[in-house]
C-alpha positions in Angstrom: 135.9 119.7 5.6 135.1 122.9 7.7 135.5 122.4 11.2 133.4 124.4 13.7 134.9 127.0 15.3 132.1 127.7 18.1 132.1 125.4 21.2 128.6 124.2 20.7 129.3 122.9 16.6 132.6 121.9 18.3 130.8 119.3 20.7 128.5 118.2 18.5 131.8 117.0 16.3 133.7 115.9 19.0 130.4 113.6 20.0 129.7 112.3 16.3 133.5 111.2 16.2 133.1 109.5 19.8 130.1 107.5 18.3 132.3 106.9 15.3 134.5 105.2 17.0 132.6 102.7 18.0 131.2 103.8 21.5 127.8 103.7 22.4 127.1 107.2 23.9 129.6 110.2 24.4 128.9 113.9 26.2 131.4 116.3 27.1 132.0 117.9 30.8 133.7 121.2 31.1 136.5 120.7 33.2 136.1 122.8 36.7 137.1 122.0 40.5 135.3 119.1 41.8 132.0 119.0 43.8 133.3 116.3 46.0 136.8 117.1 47.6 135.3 117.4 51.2 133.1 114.3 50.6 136.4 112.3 49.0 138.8 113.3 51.9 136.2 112.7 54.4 136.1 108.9 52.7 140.1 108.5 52.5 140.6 109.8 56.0 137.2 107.1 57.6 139.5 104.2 55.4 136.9 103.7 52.9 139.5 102.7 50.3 140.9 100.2 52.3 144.6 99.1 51.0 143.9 101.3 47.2 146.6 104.0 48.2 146.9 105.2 45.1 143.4 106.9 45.4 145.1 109.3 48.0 147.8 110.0 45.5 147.7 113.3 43.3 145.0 114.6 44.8 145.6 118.0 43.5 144.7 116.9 40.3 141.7 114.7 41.2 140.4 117.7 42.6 140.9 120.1 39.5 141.6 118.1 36.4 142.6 121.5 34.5 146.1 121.2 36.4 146.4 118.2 33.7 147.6 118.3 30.4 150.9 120.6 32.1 147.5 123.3 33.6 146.3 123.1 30.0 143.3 120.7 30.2 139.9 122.5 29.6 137.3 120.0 28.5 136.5 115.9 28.7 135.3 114.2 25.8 133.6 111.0 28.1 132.6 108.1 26.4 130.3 104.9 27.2 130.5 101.4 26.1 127.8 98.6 27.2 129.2 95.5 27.6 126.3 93.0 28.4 124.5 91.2 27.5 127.1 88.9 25.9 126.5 86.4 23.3 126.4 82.9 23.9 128.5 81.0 21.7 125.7 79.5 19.4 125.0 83.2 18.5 122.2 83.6 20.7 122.1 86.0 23.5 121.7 84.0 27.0 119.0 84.9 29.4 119.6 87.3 32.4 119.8 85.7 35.7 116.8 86.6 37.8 118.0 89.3 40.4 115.4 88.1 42.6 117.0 84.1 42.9 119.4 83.2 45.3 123.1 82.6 44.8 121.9 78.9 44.6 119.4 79.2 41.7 121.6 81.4 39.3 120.9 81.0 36.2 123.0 78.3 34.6 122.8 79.5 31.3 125.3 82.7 32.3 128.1 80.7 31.6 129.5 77.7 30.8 130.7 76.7 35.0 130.6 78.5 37.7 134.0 79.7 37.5 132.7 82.2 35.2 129.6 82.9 36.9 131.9 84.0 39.6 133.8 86.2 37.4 132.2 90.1 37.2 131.0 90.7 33.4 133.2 93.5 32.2 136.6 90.8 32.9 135.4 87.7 31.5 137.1 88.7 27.9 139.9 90.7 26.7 141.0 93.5 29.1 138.8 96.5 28.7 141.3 98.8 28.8 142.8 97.3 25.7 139.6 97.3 24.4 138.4 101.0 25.1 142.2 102.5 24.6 142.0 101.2 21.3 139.2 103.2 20.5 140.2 106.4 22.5 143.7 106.9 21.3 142.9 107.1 18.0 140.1 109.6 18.7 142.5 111.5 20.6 144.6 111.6 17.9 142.2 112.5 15.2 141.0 115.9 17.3 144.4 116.6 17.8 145.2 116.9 14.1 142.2 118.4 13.3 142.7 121.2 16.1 146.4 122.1 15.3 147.5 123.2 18.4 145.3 121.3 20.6 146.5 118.6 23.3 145.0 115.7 23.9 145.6 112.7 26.7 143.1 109.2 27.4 141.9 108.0 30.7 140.4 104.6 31.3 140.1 103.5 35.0 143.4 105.0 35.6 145.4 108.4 36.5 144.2 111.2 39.0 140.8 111.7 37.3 137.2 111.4 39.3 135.8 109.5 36.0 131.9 108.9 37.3 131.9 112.7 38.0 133.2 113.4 34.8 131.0 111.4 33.0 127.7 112.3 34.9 128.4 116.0 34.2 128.4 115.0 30.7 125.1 113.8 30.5 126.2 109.9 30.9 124.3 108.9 33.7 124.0 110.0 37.5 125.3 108.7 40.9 123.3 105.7 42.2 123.0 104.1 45.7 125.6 101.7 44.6 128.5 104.4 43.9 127.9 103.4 39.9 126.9 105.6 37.2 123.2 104.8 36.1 121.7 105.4 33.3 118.2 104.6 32.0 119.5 102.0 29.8 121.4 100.8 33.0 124.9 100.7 34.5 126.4 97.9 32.4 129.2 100.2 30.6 132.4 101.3 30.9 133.5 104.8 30.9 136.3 106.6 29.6 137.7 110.1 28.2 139.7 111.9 26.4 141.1 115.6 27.8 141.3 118.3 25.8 142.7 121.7 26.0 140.3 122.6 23.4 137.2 125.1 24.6 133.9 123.2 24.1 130.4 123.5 25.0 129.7 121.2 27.7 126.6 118.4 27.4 123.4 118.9 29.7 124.1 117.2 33.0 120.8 114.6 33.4 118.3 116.2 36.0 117.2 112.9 37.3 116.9 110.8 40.1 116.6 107.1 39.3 117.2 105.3 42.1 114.2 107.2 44.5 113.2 105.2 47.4 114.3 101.9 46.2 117.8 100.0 47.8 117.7 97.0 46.2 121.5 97.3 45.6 122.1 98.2 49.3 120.2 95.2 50.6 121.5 92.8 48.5 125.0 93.5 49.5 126.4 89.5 50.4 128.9 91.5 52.5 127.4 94.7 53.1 129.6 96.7 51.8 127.8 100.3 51.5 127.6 101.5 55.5 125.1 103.9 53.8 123.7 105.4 50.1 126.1 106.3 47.8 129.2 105.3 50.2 131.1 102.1 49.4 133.9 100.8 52.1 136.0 98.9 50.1 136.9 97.2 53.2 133.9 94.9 53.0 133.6 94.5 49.1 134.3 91.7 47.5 135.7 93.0 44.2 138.2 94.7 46.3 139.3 91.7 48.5 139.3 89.4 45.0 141.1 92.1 42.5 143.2 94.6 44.7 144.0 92.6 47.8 147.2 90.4 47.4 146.9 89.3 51.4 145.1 86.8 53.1 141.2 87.2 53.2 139.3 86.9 56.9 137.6 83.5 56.8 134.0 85.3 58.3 134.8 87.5 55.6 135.2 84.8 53.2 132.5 82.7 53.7 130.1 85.9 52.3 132.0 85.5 48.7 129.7 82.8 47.5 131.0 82.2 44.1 132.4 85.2 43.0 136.2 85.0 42.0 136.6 88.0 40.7 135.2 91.2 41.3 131.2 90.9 42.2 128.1 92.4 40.2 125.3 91.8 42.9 124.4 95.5 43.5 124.0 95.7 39.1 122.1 92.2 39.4 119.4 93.6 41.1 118.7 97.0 39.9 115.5 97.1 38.1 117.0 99.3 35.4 119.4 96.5 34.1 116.1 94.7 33.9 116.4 96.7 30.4 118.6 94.9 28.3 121.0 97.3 25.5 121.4 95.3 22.5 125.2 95.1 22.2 127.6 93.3 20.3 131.1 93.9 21.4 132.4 90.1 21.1 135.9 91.7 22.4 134.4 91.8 25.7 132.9 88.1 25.6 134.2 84.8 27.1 136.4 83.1 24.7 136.1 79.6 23.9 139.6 79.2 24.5 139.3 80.3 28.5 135.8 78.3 28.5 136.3 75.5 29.7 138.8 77.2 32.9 137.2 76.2 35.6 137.4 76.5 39.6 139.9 73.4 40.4 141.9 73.8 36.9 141.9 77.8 38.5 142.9 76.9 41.6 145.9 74.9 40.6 146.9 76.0 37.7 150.5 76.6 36.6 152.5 79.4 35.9 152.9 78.1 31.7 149.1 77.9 32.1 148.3 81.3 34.0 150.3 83.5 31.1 148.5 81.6 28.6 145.2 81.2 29.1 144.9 84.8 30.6 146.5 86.6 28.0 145.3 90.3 27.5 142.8 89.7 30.4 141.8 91.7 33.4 142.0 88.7 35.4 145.2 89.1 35.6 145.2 92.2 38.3 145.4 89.9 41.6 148.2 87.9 39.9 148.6 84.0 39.7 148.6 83.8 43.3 145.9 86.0 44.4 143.4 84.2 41.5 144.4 80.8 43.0 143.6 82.1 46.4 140.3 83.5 45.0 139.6 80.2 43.5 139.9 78.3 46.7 137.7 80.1 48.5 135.0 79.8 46.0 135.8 75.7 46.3 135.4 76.0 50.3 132.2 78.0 49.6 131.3 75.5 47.1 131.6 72.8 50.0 130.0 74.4 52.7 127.0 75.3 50.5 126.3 71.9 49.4 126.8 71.1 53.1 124.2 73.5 54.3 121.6 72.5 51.6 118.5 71.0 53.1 118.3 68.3 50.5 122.0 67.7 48.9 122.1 65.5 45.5 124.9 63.2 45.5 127.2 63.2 41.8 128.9 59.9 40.3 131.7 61.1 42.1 131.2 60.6 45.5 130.3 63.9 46.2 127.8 66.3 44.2 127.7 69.0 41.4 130.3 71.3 42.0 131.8 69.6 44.5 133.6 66.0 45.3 136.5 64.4 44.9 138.5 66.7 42.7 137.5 69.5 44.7 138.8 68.0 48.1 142.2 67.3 45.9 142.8 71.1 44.9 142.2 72.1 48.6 144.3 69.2 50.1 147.3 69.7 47.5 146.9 73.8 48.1 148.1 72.5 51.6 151.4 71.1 50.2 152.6 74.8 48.7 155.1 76.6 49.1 153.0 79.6 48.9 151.9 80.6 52.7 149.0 82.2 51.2 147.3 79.4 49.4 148.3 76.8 52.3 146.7 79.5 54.7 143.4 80.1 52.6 143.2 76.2 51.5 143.5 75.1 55.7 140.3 78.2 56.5 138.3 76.5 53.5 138.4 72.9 54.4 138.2 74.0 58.0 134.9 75.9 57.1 133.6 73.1 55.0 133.8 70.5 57.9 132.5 72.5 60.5 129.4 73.1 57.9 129.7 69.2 57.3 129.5 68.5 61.2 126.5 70.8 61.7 124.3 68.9 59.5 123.2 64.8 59.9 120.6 64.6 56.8 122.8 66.1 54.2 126.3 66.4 55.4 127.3 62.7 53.3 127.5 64.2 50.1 130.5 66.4 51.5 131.3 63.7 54.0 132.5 61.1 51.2 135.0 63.2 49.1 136.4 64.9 52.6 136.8 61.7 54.1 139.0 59.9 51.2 140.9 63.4 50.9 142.0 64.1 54.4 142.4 60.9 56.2 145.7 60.0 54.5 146.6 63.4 55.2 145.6 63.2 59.0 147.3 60.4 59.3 150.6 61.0 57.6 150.5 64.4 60.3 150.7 66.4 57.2 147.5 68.7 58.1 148.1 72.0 59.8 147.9 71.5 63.7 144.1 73.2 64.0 142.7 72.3 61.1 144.4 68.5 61.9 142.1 68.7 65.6 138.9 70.0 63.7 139.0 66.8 61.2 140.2 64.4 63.8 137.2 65.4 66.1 135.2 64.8 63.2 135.9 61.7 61.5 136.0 60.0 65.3 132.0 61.7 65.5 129.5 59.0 65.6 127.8 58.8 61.4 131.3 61.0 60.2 
């Protein structure tokens, strides 16, 4: 076969191979000094990436990608792949929560607990930069052979590379108010690319603006995390706190995570371009059955034999065993203090109500017993937070009341509670209905 020697017959090969390789949509960006050095540095230097310091590293390189590839790097081959919705596993493709329902109404046919409706999409199956790297390296590998002489290297998620701004010069999608890539077909991909040293026609940038007036993203923030449009301080987002932070979370802080355990897809939730569904089928991205039935407590305590093997090849791995668990009971002391706040709480058969009763109270109380300072730390702020939510409320607070009551009053009275969370439940249980 011929190969084009012009840049434009060159792109359109380059984009036919992308698609080939199983991605979705592909465009190319001519590699150039970026438009957003003074706008990143003014972002690094205000602490907008919180505790990611490798975002300041090799910034040389962020800022002109054509230092890469030893100063050889001329063009990005940037890919797509959609990743939602996923399949359910009779085959059937579940509905899409409702952006406009409350944390409490969510859709319970998004997964199978709530674990995983606390888990962002893009992590709840194999790791997707298994997934996309096994796609890109052989493309790499097959322009390189083709173009003797040319270099190649992948990117996904990782190295000194401003991805979104690749990829939105290459026709991908454009900046939204949320910091993600948008395209009309929505922001439910992943991106990646291949650099080239090879000379190719670039792809029409899109002249667009989709997000107009509207800031449903920025409004919805459960921790308002974007001080402004188009800026995200990872200081108040929860994917940060839950993925990239292995320290203790602020309780104020923590009470605003809801369910989400890791990562957070609010701001994509309720943008009324993911209202438009892309038929996808990439099962390699999809729950599992095998990690189905994981859920919050079985999260929260699990072991070490458990952790390796259940989370095999998966991005929920990044926080490691102990941040997960930490995640995990957060979500069960949100769990609590929800349930506690409701103004009509349905007791369960077990003393306490959906998602959360007895078992629940166990994880938290035996957290307390670890030799881990974190998870005894984050265990003590959850129940501490549930039975101040517990005390607040007369109508409702029994179905909390019950499973707290036969899980800390051994505790309290065996002195094995930490000194201020011991005070807060002894005030408690002595209050008159407790």
């Amino acid at each position: 076969m011929s190969l084009p020697e012009d840049p434009l017959g060159r792109r359109e090969l380059l984009v036919r191979w992308a698609l080939e390789a199983g991605f979705h949509r592909a465009g190319v960006a001519e590699l150039e000094p970026s438009g957003r050095e003074a706008e990143y540095r003014d972002w690094l230097a205000r602490g907008g990436n919180a505790g990611m310091r490798y975002l300041e590293r090799r910034l040389d390189e962020r800022f002109d990608p054509r230092r890469l590839l030893r100063g050889r790097a001329r063009t990005a081959l940037c890919v797509a792949l959609h990743y939602f919705p996923p399949r359910s596993r009779g085959g059937e493709r579940r509905e899409r929560r409702d952006p406009q329902r409350s944390d409490s109404e969510r859709d319970e046919t998004m997964a199978p607990n709530p674990l995983w409706r606390g888990v962002a999409r893009y992590a709840q199956g194999e790791d997707y930069h298994r997934v996309m790297e096994r796609r890109l390296w052989p493309l790499a590998e097959r322009i390189v052979e083709a173009f003797p002489g040319s270099a190649a290297h992948v990117y996904v998620d990782t190295g000194p590379v401003l991805e979104r701004e690749l990829a939105a010069r290459a026709g991908l999608g454009v900046p939204a108010k949320n910091t993600m890539l948008l395209h009309r077909q929505g922001s439910w991909f992943l991106l990646g690319e291949v650099l080239l040293s090879l000379e190719v026609a670039p792809s029409e940038p899109l002249a667009v603006d989709l997000c107009g007036s509207c800031t449903r993203c920025l409004d919805a923030c459960p921790t308002g995390a974007f001080p402004e449009p188009f800026v995200l301080d990872a200081r108040r987002c929860i994917s940060y706190w839950t993925i990239e932070e292995r320290g203790q979370v602020p309780p104020d802080l923590a009470g605003q995570f809801g369910e989400w355990v890791f990562g957070c897809d609010v701001c994509q939730e309720v943008c009324p371009w993911n209202h438009r569904l892309v038929e996808v089928d990439e099962p390699e991205l999809e729950l599992p059955a095998e990690r189905a039935a994981l859920d919050l407590v079985s999260l929260a305590t699990i072991g070490r034999r458990d952790y390796v093997e259940s989370l095999q090849h998966s991005a929920l791995k990044r926080p490691k065993q102990i941040g997960l668990q930490r995640n995990a009971l957060i979500a069960l002391g949100n769990a609590g203090v929800d349930l506690a706040s409701r103004e009509a709480a349905s007791e369960g058969e077990a003393g306490g109500a959906p998602g959360f009763g007895r078992r629940e109270v166990d994880a938290l109380t035996a957290a307390l017993r670890s030799s881990e300072p974190l998870l005894r730390q984050t265990a003590s702020d959850s129940l501490r937070r549930i039975v101040v939510a517990a005390s607040g409320r007369a109508a409702e607070r029994e179905a909390v009341a019950r499973p707290l009551r036969a899980g800390l009053n051994d505790l309290l009275a065996e002195g094995e509670l930490p000194p201020d969370l011991g005070e807060i439940v002894a005030g408690w249980l002595r209050a008159p209905g407790a």
